[in-house]
C-alpha positions, 0 to 999 in steps of 0.5 A, a space after each residue: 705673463 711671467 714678465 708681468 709677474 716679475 714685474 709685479 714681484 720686482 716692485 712689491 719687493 722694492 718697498 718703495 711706497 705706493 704714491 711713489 710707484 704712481 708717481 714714476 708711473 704718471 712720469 712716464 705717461 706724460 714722456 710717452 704722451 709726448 711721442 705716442 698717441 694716447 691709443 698706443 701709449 696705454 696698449 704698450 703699457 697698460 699690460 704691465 702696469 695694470 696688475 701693478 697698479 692692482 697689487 697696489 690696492 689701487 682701483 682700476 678705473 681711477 687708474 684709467 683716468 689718470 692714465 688718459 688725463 696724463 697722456 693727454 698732458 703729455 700731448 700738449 707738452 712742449 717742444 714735442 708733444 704731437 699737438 703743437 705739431 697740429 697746431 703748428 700746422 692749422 695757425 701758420 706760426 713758428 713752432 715757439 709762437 705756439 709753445 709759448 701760446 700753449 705754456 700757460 695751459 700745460 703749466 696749470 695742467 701739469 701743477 693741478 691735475 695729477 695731483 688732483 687726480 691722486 689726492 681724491 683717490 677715495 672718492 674717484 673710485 668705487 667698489 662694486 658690490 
C-alpha cells in the first residue's frame, strides 16, 4: 500500500497534466497488450494505476474501458502482439503476410480509439447517485 501511495504522491506532485498522465498510461497498456494477455496485463497494474487514475478525478469505469480497449490494441500489434501469433498459426502464412494483413486494422484502431475514447470522457462515465 504505501508504494501505491507514493505512487500517487509522486505524480500529483509532478504537475504534469491529467491528459498526459493518461496518455503514458494508454502507452504502456498497448506495450503490455503486446506481451501479456489482457487478464494479466490489468492484474499487474491496475493496483497501481487505479488510485492514480482516482486521484485524478477520472471515473473508474471509463477507465476500465480504455484500459480493456487498448490492451487488446496492444494484442493485435505487430510484429509481437500475441494474436498474430494465432493467426500465424490458423492461416499457415509467413508472420509478415499476416502483419501486413493486420496493419490496415491496428493503424485505425490506433489513430481512432483511444483518442475517441479520451475525448468523450464526460459522456462514457457516469456518477452514481
Amino acid at each position: 500500500t504505501r508504494q501505491r501511495q507514493a505512487l500517487t504522491a509522486f505524480i500529483e506532485g509532478a504537475g504534469w497534466p491529467p491528459l498526459m498522465i493518461v496518455a503514458a498510461f494508454v502507452l504502456m497498456y498497448v506495450v503490455l497488450g503486446s506481451v501479456f494477455d489482457t487478464i494479466a496485463a490489468m492484474l499487474i497494474t491496475l493496483p497501481f494505476v487505479l488510485p492514480v487514475i482516482e486521484s485524478l478525478g477520472y471515473d473508474v469505469v471509463w477507465w476500465g474501458i480504455v484500459t480493456v480497449a487498448v490492451v487488446e490494441l496492444g494484442m493485435i500489434t505487430p510484429p509481437i502482439g500475441m494474436n498474430i501469433f494465432v493467426l500465424n498459426h490458423l492461416c499457415s502464412s509467413f508472420m509478415a503476410a499476416c502483419c501486413i494483413k493486420v496493419l490496415p486494422n491496428v493503424f485505425i484502431l490506433q489513430l481512432l480509439r483511444p483518442h475517441v475514447l479520451i475525448a468523450t470522457h464526460d459522456r462514457l462515465s457516469y456518477t452514481a447517485s
